[in-house]
N, C-alpha and C positions, 0 to 999 in steps of 0.2 A: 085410730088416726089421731086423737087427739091428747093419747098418750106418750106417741111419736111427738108430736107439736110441740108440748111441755118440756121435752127432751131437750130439744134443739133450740128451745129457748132458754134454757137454765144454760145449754152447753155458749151460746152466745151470749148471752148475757157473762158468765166467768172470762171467756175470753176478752170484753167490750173493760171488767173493772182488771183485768190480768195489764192489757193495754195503759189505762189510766193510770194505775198503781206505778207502771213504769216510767208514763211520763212524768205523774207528778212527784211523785217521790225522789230529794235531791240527794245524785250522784257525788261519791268520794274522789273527784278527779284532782284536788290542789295537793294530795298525797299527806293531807291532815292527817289525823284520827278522828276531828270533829268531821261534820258534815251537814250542808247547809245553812241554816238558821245558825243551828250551832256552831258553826264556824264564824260568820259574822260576829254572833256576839262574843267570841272567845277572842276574836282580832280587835274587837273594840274593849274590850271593857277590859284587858289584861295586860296593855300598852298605854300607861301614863305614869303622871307625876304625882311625890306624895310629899307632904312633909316629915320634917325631920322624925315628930312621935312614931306616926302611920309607917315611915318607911322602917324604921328601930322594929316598931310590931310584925312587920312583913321579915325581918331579918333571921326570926326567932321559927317562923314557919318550917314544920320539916319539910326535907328535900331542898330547901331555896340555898341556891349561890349566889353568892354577894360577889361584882366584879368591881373593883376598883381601876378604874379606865387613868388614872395619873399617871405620870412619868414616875417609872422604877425609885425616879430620888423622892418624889413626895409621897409616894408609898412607903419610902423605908424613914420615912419624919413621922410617922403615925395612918395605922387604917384601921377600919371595922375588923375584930377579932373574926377571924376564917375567911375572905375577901382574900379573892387571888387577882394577880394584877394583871391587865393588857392594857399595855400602853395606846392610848386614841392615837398618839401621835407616829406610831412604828408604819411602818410602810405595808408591814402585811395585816393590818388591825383588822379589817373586814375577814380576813384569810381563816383569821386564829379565831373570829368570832362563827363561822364557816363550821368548825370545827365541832361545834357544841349543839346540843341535842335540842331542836326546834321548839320543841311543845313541853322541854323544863321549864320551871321555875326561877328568875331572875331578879335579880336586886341592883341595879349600876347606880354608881354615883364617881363624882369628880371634883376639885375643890368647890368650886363654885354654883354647879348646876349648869353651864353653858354643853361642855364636851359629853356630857351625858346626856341633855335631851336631842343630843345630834344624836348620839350613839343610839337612842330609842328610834329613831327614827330608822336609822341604818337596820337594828335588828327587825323592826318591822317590815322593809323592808327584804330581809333575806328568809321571811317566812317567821320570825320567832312569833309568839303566840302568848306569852303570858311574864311580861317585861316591865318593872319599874324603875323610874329613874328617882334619886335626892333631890329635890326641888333647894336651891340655895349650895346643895353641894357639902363637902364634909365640912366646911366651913360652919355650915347652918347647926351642925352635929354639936360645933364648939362653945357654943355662944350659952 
């Protein structure tokens, strides 16, 4: 009998941490790759501003595209070497930024830093995860 007992305690007992395991442990439901904790801090800490050195350093990272969010005509007055353009101001600018793989690697900037910390906003908003803007803008580049 008390070989039985032992049984049915170990077997309840797996069952009781089977339970737990599932409640505590957090679920992949935002369609991330992170999950939980780690998705908090990949949505915080991957979403801001740098300066001009910091964001030059981030430019040079592999895998990172550099977007240049100006109008086609101040793009074609000078941008960061490999920066491809989407205009802030096109009517489908969320559409085209829609388009681009959530949880890459991003660099935006704009002359001045105004339309790019919108735009971090925005891609934070549609889920991106790991996004910096030019703080001052390519202007800040120039100086």
């Amino acid at each position: 009998m008390k070989k039985s007992g032992l049984i049915i305690l170990i077997v309840l007992g797996i069952i009781v941490l089977s339970i737990l395991s599932y409640i505590l442990i957090p679920k992949n439901i935002s369609g991330s790759k992170y999950v939980g904790q780690a998705a908090v801090i990949q949505a915080i800490e991957y979403n801001f501003h740098l300066s001009a050195d910091a964001f030059i350093d981030r430019t040079k990272e592999p895998n990172m595209t550099i977007i240049d969010i100006r109008t086609p005509q101040e793009y074609s007055s000078g941008h960061i070497d490999g920066a491809i353009n989407i205009d802030f101001y096109a009517p489908d600018f969320a559409q085209q930024l829609e388009k681009l793989d959530k949880v890459a690697a991003y660099s935006i900037y704009c002359r001045s830093g105004s339309r790019s910390s919108k735009a971090l906003d925005i891609m934070k908003n549609l889920g991106f995860t790991n996004v910096a803007d030019l703080q001052g803008g390519y202007s800040s580049l120039l100086k």
